[in-house]
N, C-alpha and C positions, 0 to 999 in steps of 0.2 A: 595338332590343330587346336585354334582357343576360337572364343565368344564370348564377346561382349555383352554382360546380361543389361537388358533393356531399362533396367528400374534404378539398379547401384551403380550401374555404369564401369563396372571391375571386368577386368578382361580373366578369363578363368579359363583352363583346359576345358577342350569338348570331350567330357566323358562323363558318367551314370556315375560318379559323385559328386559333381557341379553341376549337372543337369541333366531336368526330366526326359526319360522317351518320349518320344512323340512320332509313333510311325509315319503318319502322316506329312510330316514337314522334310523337308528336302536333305537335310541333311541328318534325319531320323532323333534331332532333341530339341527341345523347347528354347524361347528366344530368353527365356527368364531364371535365373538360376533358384537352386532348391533352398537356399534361405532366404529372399526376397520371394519366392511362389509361397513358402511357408507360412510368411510375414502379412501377406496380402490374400492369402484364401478367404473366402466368407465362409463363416459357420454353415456346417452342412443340418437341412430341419428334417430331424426324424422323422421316421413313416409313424411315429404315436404323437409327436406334437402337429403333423400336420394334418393327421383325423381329429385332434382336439379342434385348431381352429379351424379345421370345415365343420365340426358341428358349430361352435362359437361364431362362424358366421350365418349356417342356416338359422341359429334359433333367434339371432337378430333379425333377419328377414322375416318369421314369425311374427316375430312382436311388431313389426313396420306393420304387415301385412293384416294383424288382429287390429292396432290402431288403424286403421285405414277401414275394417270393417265396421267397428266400435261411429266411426265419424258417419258413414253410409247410412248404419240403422239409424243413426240420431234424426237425419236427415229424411229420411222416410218417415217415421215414426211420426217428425213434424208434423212432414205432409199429411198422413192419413186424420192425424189430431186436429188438422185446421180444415178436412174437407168436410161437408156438409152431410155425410151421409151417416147416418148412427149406427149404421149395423157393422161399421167395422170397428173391429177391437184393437187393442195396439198391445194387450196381454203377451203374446207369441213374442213380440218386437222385444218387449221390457223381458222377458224371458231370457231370449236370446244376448240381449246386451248384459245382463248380469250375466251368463256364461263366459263372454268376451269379456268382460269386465275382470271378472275372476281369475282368467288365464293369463290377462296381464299381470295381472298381481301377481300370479304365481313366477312371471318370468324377473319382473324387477328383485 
């Protein structure tokens, strides 16, 4: 029995040197032969490169997430400087945005 592999278009014996198992398919192998499958895999991402970029992507949601706090304090801080009432302090405010402020820096 042959098969025509889907990509080179070569007509090749049906058997597990021209082509993959595949239990699942009807005639138990792959429509694609093993050097065109070979040709065309995508790189397989290690279970270590792809704990690298899930921290590489939380600690850029950090950094979104501190700049986005960094803009809020700014914005209150305003506010409390432009309201009328003396007794509040914005010290705690300017505190905390130099914390934020820092921990950007620490990420760039």
């Amino acid at each position: 029995m042959k098969r025509v592999c889907n990509y080179c278009n070569k007509e090749k014996p049906l058997d597990k040197k021209h082509f993959e198992l595949v239990k699942m398919f009807k005639q138990g192998y792959s429509f694609c032969c093993l050097n065109c499958n070979e040709q065309n895999k995508k790189p397989k991402i290690r279970k270590k490169d792809q704990k690298f970029l899930s921290e590489k992507l939380e600690v850029k949601m950090q950094h979104r997430d501190l700049e986005e706090l960094v803009s809020i304090l700014g914005y209150y801080k305003g506010m409390v400087e432009s309201s009328e009432e003396q007794e509040i302090t914005v010290s705690n405010i300017n505190r905390m945005l130099g914390k934020v402020r820092h921990e950007l820096n620490k990420h760039n």
